[in-house]
N, CA, C and O of each residue as an XYZ file, in Angstrom:
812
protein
N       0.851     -1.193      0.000
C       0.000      0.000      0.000
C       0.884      1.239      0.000
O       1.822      1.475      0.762
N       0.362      2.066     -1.101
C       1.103      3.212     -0.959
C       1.149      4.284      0.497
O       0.265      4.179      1.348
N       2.079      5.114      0.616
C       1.887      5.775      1.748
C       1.110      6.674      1.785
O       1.391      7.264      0.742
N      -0.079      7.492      2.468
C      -1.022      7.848      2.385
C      -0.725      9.323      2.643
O      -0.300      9.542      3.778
N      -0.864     10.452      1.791
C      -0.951     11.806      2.104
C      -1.836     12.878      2.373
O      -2.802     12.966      1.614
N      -1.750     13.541      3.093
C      -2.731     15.234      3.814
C      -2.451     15.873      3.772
O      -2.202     16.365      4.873
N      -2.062     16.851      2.386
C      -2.055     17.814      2.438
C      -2.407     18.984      3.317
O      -1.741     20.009      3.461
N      -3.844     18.600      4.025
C      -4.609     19.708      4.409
C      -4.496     19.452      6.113
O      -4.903     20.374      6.819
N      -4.056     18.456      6.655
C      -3.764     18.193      7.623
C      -3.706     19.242      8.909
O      -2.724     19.981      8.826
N      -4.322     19.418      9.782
C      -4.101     21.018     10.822
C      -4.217     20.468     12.008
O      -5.070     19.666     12.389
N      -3.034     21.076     12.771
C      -3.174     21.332     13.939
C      -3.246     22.052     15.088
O      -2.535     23.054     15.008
N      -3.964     21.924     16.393
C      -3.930     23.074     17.345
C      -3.709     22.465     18.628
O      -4.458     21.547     18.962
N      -2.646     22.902     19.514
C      -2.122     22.382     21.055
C      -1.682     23.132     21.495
O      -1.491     24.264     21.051
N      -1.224     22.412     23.141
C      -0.649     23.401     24.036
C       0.418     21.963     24.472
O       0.701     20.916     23.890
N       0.690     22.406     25.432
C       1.465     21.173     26.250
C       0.764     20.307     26.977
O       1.235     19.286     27.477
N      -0.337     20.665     27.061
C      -1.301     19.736     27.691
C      -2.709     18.847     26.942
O      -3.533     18.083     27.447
N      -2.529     19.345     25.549
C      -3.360     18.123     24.432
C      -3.623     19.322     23.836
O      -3.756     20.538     23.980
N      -3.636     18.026     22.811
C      -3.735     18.939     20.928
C      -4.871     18.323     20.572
O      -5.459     17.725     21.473
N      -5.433     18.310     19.268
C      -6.315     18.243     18.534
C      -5.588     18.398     17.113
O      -4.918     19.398     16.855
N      -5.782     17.244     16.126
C      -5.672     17.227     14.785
C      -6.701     16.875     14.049
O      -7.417     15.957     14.448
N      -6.929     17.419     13.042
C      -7.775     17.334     11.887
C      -7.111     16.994     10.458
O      -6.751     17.792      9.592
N      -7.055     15.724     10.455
C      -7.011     14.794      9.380
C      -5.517     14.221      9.812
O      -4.596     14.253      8.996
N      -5.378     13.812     10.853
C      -4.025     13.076     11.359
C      -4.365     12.155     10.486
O      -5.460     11.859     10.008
N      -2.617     11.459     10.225
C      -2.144     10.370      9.503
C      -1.469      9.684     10.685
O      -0.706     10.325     11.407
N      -1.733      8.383     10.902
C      -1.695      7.737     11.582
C      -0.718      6.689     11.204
O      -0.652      6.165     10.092
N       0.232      6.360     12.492
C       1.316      4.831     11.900
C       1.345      4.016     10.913
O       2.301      3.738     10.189
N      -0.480      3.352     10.867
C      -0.935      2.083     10.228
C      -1.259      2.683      8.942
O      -1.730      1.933      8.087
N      -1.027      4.322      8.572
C      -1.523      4.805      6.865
C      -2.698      5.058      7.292
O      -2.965      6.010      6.560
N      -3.551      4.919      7.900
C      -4.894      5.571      7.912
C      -5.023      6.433      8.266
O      -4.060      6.855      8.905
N      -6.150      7.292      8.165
C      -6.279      8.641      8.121
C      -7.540      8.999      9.522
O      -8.659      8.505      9.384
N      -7.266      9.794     10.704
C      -8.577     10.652     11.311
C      -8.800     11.625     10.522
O      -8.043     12.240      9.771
N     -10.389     11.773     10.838
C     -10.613     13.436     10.460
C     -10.554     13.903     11.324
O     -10.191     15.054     11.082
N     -10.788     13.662     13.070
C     -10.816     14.432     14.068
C      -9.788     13.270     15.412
O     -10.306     12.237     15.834
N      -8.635     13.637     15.786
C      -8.096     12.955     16.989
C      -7.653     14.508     17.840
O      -7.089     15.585     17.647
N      -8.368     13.711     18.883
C      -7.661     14.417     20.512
C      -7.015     13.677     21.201
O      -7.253     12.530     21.580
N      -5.962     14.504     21.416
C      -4.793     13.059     22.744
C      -4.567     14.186     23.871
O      -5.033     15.321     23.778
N      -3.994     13.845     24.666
C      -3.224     14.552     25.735
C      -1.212     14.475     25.197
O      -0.206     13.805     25.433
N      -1.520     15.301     24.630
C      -0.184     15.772     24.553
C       0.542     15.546     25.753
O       1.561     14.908     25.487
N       0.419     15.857     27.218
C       1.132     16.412     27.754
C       1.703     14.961     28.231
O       2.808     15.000     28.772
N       1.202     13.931     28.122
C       2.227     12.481     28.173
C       1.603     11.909     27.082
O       0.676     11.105     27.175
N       2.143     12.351     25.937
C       2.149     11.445     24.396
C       2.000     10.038     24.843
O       0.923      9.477     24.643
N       2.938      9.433     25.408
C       2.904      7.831     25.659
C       1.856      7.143     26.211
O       1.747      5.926     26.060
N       1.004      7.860     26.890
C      -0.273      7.432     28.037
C      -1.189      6.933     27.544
O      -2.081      6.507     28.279
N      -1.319      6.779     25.787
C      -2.470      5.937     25.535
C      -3.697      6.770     25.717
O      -4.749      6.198     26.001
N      -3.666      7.887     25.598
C      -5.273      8.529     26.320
C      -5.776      9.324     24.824
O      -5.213     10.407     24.668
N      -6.433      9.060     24.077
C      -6.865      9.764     22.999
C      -8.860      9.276     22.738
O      -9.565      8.378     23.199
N      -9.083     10.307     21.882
C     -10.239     10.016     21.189
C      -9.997     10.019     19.205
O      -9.822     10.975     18.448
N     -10.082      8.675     18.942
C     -10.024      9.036     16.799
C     -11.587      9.072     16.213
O     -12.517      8.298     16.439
N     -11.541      9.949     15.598
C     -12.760      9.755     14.463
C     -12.534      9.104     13.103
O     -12.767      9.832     12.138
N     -12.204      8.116     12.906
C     -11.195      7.300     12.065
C     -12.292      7.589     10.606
O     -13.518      7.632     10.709
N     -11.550      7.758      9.322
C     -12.063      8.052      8.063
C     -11.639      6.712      7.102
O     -12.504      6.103      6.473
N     -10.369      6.372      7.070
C     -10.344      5.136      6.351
C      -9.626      4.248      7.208
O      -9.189      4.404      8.348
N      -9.589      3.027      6.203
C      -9.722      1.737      6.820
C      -9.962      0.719      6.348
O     -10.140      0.731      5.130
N     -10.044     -0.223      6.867
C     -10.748     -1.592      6.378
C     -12.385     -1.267      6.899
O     -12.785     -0.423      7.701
N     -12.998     -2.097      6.255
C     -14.605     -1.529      5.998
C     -15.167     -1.202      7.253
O     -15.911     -0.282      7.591
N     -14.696     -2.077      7.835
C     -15.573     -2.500      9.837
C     -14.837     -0.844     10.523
O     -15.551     -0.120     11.216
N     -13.350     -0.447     10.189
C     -12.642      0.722     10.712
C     -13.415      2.259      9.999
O     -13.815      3.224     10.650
N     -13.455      2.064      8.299
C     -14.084      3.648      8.341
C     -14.876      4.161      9.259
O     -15.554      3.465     10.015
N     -14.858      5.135      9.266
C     -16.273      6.106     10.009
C     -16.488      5.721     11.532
O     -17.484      5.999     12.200
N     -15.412      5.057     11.935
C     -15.652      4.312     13.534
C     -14.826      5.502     14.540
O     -14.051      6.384     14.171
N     -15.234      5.217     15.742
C     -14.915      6.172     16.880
C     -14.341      5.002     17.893
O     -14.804      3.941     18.313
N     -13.055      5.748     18.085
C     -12.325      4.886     18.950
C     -12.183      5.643     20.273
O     -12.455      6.838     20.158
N     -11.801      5.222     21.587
C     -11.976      6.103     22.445
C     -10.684      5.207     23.953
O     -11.073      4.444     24.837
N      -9.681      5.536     23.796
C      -8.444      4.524     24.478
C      -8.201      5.623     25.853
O      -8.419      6.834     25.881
N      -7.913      5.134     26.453
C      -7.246      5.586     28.055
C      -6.572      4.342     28.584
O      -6.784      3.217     28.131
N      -5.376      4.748     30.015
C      -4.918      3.709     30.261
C      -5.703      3.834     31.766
O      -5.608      2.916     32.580
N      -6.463      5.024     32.044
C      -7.511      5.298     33.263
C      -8.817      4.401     33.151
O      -8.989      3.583     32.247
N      -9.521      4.598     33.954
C     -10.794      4.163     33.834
C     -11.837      5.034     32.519
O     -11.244      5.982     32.003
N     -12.943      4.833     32.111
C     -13.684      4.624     31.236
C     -15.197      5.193     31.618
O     -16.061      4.325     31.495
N     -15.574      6.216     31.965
C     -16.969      6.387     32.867
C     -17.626      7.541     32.181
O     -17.193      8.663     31.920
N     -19.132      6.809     31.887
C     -20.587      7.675     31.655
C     -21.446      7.546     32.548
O     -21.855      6.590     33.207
N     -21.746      8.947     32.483
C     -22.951      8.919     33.640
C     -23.716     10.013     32.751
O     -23.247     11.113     32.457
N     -24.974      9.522     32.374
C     -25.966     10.222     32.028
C     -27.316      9.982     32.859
O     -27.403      9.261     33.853
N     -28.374     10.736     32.256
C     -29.483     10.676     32.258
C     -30.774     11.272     33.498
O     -31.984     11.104     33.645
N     -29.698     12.014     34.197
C     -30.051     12.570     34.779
C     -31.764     13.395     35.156
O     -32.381     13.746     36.162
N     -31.988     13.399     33.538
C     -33.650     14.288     32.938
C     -34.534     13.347     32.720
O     -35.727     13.648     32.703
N     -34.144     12.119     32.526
C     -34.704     11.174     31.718
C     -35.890     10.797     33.436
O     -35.737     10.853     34.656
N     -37.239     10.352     32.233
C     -38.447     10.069     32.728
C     -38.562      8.604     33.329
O     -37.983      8.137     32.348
N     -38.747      7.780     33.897
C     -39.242      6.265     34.195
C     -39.947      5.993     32.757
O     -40.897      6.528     32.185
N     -38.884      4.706     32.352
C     -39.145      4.236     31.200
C     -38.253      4.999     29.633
O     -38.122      4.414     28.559
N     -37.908      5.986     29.862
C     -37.319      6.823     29.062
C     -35.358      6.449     29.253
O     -34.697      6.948     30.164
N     -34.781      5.532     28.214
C     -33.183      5.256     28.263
C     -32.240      6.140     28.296
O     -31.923      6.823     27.321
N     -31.708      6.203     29.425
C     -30.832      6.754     29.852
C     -29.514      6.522     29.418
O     -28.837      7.546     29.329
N     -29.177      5.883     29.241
C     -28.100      4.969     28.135
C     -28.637      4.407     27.005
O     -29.648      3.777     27.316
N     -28.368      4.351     25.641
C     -28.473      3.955     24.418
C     -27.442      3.326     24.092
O     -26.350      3.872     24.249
N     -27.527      2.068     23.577
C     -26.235      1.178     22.507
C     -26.775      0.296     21.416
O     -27.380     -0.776     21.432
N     -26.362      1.091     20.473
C     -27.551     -0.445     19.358
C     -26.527     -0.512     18.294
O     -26.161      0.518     17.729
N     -26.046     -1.673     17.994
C     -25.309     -2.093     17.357
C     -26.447     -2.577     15.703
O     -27.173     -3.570     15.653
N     -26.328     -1.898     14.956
C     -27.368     -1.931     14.013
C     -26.791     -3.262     12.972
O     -27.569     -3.674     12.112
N     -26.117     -3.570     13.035
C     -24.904     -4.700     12.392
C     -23.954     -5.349     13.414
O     -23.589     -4.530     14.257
N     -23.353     -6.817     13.615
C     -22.126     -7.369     14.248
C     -22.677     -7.051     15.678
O     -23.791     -6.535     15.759
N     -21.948     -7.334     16.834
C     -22.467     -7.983     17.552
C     -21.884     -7.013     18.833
O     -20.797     -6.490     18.589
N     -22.510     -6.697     20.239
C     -22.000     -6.150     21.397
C     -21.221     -7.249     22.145
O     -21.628     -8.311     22.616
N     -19.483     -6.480     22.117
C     -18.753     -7.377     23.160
C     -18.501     -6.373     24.745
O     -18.262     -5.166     24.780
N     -18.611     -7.092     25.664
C     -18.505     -6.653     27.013
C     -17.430     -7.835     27.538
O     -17.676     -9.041     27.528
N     -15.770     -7.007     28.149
C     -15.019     -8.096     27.978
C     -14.437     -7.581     29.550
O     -14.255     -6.375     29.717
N     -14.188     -8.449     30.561
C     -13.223     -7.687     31.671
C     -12.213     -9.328     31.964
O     -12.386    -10.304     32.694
N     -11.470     -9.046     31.257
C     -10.036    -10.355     31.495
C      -9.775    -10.367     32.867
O      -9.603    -11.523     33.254
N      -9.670     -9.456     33.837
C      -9.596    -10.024     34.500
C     -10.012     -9.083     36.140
O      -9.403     -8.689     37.135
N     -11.308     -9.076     35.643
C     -12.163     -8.994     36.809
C     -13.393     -8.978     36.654
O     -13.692    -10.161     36.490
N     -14.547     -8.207     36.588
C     -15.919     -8.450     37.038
C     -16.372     -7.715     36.041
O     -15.821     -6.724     35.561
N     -17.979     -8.486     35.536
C     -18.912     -7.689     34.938
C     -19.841     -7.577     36.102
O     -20.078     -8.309     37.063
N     -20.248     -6.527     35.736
C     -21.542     -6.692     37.055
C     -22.627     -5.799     36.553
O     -22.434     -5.192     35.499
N     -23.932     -5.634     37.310
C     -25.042     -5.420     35.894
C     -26.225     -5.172     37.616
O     -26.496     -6.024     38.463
N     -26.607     -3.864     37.561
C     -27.083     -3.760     38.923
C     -28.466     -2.443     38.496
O     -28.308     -1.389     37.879
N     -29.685     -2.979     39.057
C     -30.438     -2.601     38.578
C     -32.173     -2.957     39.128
O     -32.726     -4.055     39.175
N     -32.573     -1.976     39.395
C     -34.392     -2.545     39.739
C     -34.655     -3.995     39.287
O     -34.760     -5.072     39.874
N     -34.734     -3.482     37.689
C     -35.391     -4.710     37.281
C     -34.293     -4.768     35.854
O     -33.715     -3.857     35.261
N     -34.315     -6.526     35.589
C     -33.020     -7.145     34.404
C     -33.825     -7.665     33.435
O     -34.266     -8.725     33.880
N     -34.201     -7.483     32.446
C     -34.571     -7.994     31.292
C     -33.341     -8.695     30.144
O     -32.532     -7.888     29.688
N     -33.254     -9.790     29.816
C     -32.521    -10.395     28.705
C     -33.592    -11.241     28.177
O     -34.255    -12.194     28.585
N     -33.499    -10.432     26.965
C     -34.848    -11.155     25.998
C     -33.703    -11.231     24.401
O     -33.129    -10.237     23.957
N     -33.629    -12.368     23.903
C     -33.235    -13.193     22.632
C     -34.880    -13.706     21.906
O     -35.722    -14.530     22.264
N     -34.791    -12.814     20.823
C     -35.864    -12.807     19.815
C     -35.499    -13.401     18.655
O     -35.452    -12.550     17.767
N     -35.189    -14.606     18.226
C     -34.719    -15.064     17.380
C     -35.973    -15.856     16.089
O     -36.380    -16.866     16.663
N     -36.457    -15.791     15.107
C     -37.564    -16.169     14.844
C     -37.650    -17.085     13.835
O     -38.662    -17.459     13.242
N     -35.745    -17.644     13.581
C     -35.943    -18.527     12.416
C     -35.740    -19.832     12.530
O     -35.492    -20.636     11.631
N     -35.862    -20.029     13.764
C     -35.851    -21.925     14.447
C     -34.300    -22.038     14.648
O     -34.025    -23.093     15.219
N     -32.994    -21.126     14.296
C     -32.134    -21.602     14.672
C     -31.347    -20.007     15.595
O     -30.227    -20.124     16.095
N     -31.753    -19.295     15.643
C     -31.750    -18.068     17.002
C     -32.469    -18.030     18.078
O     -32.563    -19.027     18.795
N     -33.092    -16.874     18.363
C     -33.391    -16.609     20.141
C     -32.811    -17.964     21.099
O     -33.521    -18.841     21.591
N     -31.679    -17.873     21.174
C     -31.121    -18.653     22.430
C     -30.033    -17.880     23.650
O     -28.952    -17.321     23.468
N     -30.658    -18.066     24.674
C     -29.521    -17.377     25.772
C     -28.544    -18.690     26.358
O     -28.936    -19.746     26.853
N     -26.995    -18.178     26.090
C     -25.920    -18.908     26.466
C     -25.488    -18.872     27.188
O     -24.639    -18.023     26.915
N     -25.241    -19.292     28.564
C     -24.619    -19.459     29.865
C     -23.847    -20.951     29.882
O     -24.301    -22.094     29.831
N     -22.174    -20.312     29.998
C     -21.433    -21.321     30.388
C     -20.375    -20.858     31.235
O     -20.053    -19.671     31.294
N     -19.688    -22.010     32.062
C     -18.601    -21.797     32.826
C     -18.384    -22.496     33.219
O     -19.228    -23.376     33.388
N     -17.094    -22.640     33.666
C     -15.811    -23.715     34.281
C     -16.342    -23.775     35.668
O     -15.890    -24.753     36.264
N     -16.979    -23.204     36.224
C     -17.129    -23.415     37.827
C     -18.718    -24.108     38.216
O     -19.220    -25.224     38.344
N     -19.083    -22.803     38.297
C     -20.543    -22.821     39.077
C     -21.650    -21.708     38.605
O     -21.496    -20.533     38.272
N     -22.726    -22.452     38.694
C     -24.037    -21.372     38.213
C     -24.653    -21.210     38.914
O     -25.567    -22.013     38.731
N     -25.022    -20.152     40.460
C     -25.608    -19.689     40.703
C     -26.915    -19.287     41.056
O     -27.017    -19.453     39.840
N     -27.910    -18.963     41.434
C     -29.227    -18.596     41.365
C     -29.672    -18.637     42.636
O     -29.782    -19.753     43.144
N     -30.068    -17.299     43.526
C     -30.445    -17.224     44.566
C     -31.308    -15.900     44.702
O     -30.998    -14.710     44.661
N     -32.621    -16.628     44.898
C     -33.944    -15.561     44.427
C     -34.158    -15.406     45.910
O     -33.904    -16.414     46.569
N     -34.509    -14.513     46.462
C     -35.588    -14.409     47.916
C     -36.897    -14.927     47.893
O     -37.509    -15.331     48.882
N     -37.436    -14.895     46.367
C     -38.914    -15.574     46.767
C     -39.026    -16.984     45.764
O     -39.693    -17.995     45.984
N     -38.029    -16.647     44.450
C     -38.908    -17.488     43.327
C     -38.063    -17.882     42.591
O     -37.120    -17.219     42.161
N     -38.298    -18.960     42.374
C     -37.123    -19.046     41.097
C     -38.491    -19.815     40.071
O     -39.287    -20.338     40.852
N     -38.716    -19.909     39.325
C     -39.835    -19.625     38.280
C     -39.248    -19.754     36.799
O     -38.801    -18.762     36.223
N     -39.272    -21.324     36.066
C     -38.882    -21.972     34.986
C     -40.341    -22.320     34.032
O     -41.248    -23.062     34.408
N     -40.288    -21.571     32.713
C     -41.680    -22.373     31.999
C     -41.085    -22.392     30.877
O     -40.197    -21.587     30.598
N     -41.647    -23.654     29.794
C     -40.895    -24.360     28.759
C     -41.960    -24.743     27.691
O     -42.718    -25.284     28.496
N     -42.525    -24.865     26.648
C     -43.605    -25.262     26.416
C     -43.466    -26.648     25.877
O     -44.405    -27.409     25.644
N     -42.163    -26.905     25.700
C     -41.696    -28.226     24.747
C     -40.451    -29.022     26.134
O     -40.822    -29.857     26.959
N     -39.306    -28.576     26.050
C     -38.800    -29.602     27.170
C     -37.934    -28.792     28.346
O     -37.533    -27.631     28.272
N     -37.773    -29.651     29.360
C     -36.912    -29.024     30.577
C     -36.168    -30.166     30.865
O     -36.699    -31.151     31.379
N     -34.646    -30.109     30.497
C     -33.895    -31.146     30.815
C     -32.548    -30.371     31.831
O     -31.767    -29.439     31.635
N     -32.869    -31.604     33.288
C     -31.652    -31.263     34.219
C     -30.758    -32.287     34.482
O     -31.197    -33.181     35.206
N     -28.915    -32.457     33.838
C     -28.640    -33.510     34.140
C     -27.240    -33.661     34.471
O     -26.536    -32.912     33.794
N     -26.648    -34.338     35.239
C     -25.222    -34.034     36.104
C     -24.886    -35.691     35.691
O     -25.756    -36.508     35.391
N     -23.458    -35.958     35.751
C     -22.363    -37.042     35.627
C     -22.359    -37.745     37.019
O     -21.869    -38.865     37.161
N     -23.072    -36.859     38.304
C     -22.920    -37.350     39.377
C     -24.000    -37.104     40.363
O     -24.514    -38.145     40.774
N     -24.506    -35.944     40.877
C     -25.377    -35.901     41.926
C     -26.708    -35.041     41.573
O     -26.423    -34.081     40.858
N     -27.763    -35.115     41.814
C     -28.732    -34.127     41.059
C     -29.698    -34.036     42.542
O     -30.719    -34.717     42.445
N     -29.640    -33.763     43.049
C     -30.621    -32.969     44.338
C     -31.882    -32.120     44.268
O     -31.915    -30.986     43.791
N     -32.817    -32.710     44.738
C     -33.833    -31.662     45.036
C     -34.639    -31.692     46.023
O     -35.445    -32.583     46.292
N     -34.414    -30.606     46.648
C     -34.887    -30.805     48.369
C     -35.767    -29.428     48.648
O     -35.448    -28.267     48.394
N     -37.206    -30.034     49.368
C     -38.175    -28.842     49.671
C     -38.041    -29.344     50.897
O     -38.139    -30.564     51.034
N     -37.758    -28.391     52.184
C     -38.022    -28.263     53.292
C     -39.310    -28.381     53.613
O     -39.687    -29.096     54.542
N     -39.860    -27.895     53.093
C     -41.674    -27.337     53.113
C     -42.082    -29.041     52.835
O     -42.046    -30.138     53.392
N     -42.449    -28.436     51.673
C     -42.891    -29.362     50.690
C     -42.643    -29.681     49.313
O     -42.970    -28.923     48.400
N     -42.032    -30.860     49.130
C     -41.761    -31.350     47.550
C     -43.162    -31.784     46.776
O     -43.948    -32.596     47.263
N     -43.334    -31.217     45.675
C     -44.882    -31.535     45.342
C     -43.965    -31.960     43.370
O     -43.216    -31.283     42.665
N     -44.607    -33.430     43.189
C     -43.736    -33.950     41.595
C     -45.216    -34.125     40.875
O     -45.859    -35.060     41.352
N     -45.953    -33.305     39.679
C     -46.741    -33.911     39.073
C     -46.338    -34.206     37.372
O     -45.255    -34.041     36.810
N     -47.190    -34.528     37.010
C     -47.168    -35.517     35.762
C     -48.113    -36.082     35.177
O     -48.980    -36.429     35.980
N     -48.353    -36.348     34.062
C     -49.317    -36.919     33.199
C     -48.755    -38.600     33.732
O     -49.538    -39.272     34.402
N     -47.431    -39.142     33.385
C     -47.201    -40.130     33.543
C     -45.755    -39.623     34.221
O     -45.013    -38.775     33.726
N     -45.531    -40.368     35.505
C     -44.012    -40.029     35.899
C     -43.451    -41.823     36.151
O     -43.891    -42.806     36.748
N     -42.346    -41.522     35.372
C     -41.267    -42.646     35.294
C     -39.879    -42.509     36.259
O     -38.821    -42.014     35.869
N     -40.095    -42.984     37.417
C     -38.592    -43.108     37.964
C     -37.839    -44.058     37.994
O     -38.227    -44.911     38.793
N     -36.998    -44.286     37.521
C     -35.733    -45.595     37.372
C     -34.629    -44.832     38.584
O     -34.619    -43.651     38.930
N     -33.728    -45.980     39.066
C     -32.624    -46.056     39.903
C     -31.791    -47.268     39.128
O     -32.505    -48.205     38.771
N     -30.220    -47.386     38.787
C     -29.537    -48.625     39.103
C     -29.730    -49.268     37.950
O     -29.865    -48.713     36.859
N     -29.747    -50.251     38.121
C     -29.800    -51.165     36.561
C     -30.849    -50.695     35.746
O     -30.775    -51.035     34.565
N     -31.862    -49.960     36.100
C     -33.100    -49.695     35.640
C     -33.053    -48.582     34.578
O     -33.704    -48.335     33.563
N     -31.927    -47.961     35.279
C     -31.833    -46.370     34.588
C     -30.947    -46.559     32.979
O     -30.897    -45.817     31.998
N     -30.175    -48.213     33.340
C     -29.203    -48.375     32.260
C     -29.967    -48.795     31.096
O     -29.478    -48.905     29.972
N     -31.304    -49.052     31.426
C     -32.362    -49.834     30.100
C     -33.100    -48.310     29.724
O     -33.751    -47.989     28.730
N     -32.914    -47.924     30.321
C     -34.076    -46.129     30.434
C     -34.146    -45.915     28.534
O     -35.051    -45.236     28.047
N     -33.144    -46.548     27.696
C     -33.083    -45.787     26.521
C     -33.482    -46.596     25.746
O     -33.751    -46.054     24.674
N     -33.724    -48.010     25.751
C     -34.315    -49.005     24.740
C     -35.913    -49.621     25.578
O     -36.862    -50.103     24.960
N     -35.838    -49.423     27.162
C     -37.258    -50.099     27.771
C     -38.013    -49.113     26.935
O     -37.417    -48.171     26.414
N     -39.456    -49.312     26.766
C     -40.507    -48.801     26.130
C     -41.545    -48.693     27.412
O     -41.911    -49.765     27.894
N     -42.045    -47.461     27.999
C     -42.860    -46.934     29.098
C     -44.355    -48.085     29.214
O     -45.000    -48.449     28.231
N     -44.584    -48.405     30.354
C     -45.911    -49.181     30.151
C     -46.604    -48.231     30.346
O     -45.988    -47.183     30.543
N     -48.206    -48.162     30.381
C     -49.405    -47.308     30.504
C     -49.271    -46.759     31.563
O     -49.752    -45.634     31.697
N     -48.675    -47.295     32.485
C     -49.182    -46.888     33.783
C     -47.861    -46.298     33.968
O     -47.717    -46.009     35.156
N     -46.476    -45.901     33.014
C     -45.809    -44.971     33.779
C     -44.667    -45.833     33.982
O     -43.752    -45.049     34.237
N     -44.183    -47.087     34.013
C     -43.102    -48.124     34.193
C     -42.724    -48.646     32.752
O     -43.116    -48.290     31.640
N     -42.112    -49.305     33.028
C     -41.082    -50.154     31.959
C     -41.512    -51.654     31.515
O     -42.172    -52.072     32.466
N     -41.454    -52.592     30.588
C     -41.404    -53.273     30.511
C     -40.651    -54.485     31.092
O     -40.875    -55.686     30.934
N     -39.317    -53.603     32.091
C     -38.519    -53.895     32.208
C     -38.048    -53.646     33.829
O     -36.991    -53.339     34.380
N     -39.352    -53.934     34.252
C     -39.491    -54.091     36.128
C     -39.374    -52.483     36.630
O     -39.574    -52.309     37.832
N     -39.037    -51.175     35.732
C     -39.144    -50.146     36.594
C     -40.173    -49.263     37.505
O     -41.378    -49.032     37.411
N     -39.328    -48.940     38.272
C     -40.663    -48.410     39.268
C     -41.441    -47.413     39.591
O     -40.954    -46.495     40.252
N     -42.737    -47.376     39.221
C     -43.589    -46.538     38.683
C     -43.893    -45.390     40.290
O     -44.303    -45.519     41.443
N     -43.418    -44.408     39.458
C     -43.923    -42.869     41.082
C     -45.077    -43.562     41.661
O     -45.641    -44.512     41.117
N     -45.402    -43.051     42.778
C     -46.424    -43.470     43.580
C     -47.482    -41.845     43.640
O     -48.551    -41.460     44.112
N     -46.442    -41.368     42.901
C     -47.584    -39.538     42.858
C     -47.464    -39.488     41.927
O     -46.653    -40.173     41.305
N     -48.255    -38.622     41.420
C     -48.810    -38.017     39.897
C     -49.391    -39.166     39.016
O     -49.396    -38.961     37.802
N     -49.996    -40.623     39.591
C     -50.132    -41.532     38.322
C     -51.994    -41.145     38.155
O     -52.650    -41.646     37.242
C-alpha cells in the first residue's frame, strides 16, 4: 500500500493536548478528528474519528485511556425513558473484563433473545465453575416443549416445606433400571417393561 498523504492536515495544542484534523496515523490511515493529551504522548489517552480503513474501521470512533472509562448520564430522563443507548445496528455487542468483574445492577433485568428462524433466540450461559441462582422468593422456569436437568454425578432436590412432583405419567428408574431407560418402552401406567418403578404420585 502506498503511503497515504494530507495535504490539508491542521493542527492546534498546548502542552497539555492537541487536537488534529485529518491526522495520519502509523498504520496509513487517516482521522478526520483525533484528541490526545499531549502532555504524556505515551499514556495511551486519545479520542479518533477514524475516516479510512478496512470496511468495519471507516467512520468508527475509537476512544483509548490507560484510566478508567466512565458515563454517567441521564439525569432528565423520565421512568421508562433510556438513559443509556447502545444499538449495534450490524455485528455484535462485546462486554469483555479479562480479569475482573462484569456486574449489571439494577431494579429490574430484562434479557430477551428474539430469534424467529428456528435456529436463534437462544440465551448462552457457560462456565468452568458454578451457576448460581439465589432468588428471595422465586425461582420460576416455563418451557412449552422440554426441561432437561442432568449431572455425571449428583442431582438434588430438596423442599423443606414441601416437595410436590406432578405428571401426566411419571417414570422413575434407579440402578440397573436407569441403564435400560433408553431401549425399555414406558408401560401405561408410567413403568417399563422392564421391572421399573412406577412414582407413587402423579399416576
Amino acid at each position: 500500500m502506498a503511503e497515504a498523504i494530507n495535504y490539508e492536515a491542521y493542527r492546534l495544542g498546548t502542552k497539555d493536548g492537541e487536537i488534529m484534523f485529518g491526522h495520519l496515523r502509523a498504520d496509513n490511515f487517516i482521522d478526520s478528528v483525533y484528541i490526545s493529551n499531549y502532555y504524556n504522548p505515551t499514556s495511551q489517552h486519545y479520542i479518533a474519528l477514524t475516516q479510512t480503513g478496512q470496511t468495519w474501521q471507516r467512520n468508527s470512533t475509537t476512544c483509548r485511556s490507560t484510566g478508567s472509562f466512565q458515563v454517567k448520564a441521564g439525569d432528565a430522563c423520565q421512568k421508562g425513558d433510556p438513559g443509556i443507548f447502545l444499538d449495534a445496528v450490524s455485528g455484535d455487542i462485546i462486554i469483555k473484563a479479562a480479569s475482573g468483574k462484569i456486574r449489571m445492577s439494577a431494579q429490574n433485568i430484562e434479557m430477551v433473545a428474539d430469534g424467529k428462524d428456528g435456529k436463534n433466540g437462544i440465551i448462552k450461559m457457560k462456565t468452568n465453575e458454578k451457576i448460581i441462582l439465589d432468588a428471595g422468593q422465586m425461582v420460576d422456569i416455563k418451557c412449552p416443549v422440554s426441561v432437561k436437568i442432568f449431572s455425571d454425578k449428583t442431582v438434588e432436590v430438596i423442599g423443606k416445606g414441601i416437595t410436590n412432583i406432578y405428571g401426566g405419567i411419571c417414570d422413575l428408574r434407579d440402578g440397573a433400571d436407569a441403564a435400560l431407560a433408553a431401549t425399555a418402552s414406558p408401560s401405561k401406567g408410567g413403568g417399563s417393561d422392564n421391572e421399573s418403578r412406577q412414582s407413587p404420585i402423579g399416576g
